[in-house]
N, C-alpha and C positions, 0 to 999 in steps of 0.2 A: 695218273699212273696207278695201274690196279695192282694189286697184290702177287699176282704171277710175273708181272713184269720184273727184270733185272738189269740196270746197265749196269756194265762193270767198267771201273776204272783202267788207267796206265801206274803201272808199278816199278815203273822205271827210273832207273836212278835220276840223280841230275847231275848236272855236267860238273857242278865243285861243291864244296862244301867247304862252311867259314871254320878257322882257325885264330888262334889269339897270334899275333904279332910276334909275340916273347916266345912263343913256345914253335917257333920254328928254329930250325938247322940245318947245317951246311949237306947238302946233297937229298935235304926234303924236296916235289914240286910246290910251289905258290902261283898264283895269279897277278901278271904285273901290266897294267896296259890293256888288261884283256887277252891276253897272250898264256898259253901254260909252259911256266919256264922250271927252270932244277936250280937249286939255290949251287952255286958257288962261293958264295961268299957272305960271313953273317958277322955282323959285329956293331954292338949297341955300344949311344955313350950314355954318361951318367947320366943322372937326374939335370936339368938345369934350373934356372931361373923361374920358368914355368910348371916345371913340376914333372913335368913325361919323360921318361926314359928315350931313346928314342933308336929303332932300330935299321941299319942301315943295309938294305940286302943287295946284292949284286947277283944278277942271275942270267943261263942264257935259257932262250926259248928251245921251248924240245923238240921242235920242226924246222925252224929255220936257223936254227944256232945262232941267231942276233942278242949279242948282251943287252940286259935290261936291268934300270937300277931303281929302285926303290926305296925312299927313307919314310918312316910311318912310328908314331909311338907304341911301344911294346904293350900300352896292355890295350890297343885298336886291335877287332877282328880285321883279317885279309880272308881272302881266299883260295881253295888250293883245291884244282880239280882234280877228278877223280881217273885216275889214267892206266887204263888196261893195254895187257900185251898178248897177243893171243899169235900162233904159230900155225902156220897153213902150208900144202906141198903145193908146188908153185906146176900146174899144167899146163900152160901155156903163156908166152908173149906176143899179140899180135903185133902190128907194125905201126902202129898209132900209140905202143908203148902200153895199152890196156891190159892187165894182168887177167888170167883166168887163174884163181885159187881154188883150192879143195882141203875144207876143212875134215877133223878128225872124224865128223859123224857122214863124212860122206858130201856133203852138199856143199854145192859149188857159189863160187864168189865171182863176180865181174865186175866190180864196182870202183876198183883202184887203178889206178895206173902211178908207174913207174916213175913220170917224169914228175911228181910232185917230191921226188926222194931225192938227196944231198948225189951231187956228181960221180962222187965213188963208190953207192952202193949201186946205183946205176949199172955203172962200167963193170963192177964185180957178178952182178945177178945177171946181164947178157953174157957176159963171157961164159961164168958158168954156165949157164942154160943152151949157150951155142955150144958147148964142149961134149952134152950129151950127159951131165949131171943131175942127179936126181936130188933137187934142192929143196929146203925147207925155208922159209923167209918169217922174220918178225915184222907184225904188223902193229904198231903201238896207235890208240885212240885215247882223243883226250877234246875233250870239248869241243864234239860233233865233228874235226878233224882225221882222217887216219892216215895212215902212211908208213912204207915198207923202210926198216928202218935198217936191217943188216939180212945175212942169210949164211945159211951153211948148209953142206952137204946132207944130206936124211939118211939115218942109219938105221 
């Protein structure tokens, strides 16, 4: 490699990043299964026998809403990904359910489709879309995942 030469790296984040056990709470995301879930439920017991506190999380996944439960001693790292929501104006539905989005700087998306999203937003984003509404829709990604999670009118 001579001196001129440059390669340059990926700067991009990663999909979770570790957490202590203890220091989660109710309504943080964690990582349960491999899955990125939202804590619903957090409650440790004491110390026992063995010495570890021990944390009992109840959580559901943020895509497919299946509850998932996890018990891990509070001062064990878990993991908790890194989960972005980003809002796009919704241009088109083709008939294979394929979204065409159009982000704030202009440039367009085609990479989602509809039917990986819960039945009701579904039903909500054709309706409105066939009604002639000019819609905005949230797209939430979370470890390599995305998917259209609600929408509303664009004002």
């Amino acid at each position: 490699m001579s001196d001129e030469e440059f390669v340059s790296g990926d700067a991009g984040s990663s999909d979770t990043y570790p957490i202590q056990a203890g220091a989660l709470k109710k309504g943080m995301h964690c990582v349960i299964k491999n899955r990125p879930c939202k804590i619903i439920e957090y409650t440790t017991s004491k110390t026992g026998k063995h010495g570890h506190a021990k944390a009992n999380i109840t959580a559901t996944d943020i895509f497919t809403e299946k509850k998932l439960e996890e018990i891990c001693p509070t001062s064990h790292n878990m993991y908790a990904p890194n989960v972005t929501r980003a809002e796009y104006s919704l241009i088109d539905i083709a008939d294979d359910d394929q979204l065409t989005l159009q982000n704030a700087e202009g440039d367009l998306l085609e990479h989602l489709n509809l039917s990986t999203s819960s039945k009701e937003v579904q039903d909500l984003v054709k309706r409105k879309f066939a009604a002639g509404d000019d819609l905005q829709v949230q797209v939430v990604k979370a470890m390599g995942e995305e998917q259209v999670m609600s929408c509303k009118n664009a004002s």
